[in-house]
DOFI-717181 format. One record per residue: x, y, z of N, C-alpha, C, O in turn. Coordinates in steps of 0.05 Angstrom, whole numbers, plus 5000, padded with zeros to 4 digits. Example, Ala and Ser with C-alpha at 12.3 -4.5 7.8 and 13.67 -1.06 7.14 Angstrom:
% residues 2
526448865156524649105156526449345156528549345169/525749555142527349795143525850015157526850235161/
% end
This chain:
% residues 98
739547699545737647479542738347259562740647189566/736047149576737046989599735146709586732746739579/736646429583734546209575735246159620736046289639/734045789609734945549643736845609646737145729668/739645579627742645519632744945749628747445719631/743246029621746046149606743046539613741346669602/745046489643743346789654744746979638743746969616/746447129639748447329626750047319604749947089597/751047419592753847349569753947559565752047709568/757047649555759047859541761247719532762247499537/761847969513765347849501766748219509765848429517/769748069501770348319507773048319477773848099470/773948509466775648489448778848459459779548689466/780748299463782748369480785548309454787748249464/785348319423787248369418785848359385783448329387/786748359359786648389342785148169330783448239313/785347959334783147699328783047629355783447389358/782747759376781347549401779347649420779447839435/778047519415775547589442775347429456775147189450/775447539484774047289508771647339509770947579508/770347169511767447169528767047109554768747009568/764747159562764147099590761047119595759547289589/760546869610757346779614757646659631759846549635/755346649648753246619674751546349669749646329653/752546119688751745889679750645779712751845869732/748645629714748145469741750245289754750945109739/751545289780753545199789753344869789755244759799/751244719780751044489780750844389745749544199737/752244549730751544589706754944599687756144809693/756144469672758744449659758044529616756244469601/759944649614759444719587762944589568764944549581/762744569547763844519539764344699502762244739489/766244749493767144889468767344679444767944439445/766444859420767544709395767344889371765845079368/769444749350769744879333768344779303769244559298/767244819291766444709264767944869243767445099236/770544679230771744859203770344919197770345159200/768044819185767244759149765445039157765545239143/764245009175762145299181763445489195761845659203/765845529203767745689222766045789236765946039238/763945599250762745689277763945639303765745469298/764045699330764245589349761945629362760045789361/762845329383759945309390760445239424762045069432/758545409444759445319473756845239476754845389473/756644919485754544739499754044729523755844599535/752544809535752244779564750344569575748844489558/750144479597748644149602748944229643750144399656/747544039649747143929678749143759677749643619657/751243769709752443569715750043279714747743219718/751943199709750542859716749642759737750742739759/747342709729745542639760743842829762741642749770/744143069757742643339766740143299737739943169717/738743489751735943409744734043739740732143799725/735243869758734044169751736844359750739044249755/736744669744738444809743737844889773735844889787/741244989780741345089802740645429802741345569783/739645529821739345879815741646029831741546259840/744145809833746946069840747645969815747045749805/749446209802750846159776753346259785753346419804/755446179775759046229770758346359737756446309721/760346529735761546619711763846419702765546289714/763046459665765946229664766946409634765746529616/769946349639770946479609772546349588774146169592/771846439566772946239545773846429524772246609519/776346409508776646549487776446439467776746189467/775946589440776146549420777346729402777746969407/778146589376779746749346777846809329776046659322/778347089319777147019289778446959269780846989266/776646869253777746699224777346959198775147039189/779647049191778847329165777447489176775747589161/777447579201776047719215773847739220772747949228/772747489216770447459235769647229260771147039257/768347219276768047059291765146989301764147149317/763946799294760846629301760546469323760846219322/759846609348758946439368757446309373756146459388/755946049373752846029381752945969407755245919414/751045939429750345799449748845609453746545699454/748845319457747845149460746645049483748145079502/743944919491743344919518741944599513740144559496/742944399529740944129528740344089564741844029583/737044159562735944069590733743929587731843979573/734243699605731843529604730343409571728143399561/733043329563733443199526732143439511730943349491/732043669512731343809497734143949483735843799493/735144079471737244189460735844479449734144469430/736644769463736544949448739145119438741245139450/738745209418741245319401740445629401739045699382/740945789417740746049424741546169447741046039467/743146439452743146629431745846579408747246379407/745946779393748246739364749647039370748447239378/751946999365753647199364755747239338757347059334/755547459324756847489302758247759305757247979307/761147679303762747859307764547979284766147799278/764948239267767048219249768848509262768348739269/771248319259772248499280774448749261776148879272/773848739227774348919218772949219223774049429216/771049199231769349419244769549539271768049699283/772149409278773649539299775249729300776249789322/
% end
């Protein structure tokens, strides 16, 4: 699924609770991680550098790991362009099914 900000994504499993991920973002474009206990979601936000005004069409790959919690792990992707905020795609991982 490709939105403006987030061309590609994968995870990959690299140990018993850990997955990295990896996604395809516009080079004029910074994302940032978070965690919510209470919903043991994480959440990667992606945005326009400052100043910038459209997405760029070269993208960098960028990687980020995460844990799961009791073996599971909830990614969402967050995208805010041009004051809009979309919350898609979602990734739900239980990695007892490994």
């Amino acid at each position: 699924m490709s939105t403006p900000l987030l061309k590609n994504y994968g995870f990959e499993n690299t140990s018993d609770d850990e997955f990295e991920f990896n996604f395809e973002i516009p080079t004029n474009c910074n994302y940032t991680t978070q965690y919510d206990p209470v919903k043991k979601t994480n959440t990667i936000s992606v945005q326009l550098n400052t100043g910038q005004t459209q997405p760029s069409t070269t993208y960098d790959t960028q990687y980020t790991t995460f844990y799961t919690v009791n073996g599971i792990l909830d990614v969402r992707f967050q995208e805010t362009l041009n004051g809009i905020t979309t919350k898609k795609p979602k990734v739900n991982i239980d990695s007892n099914a490994y």
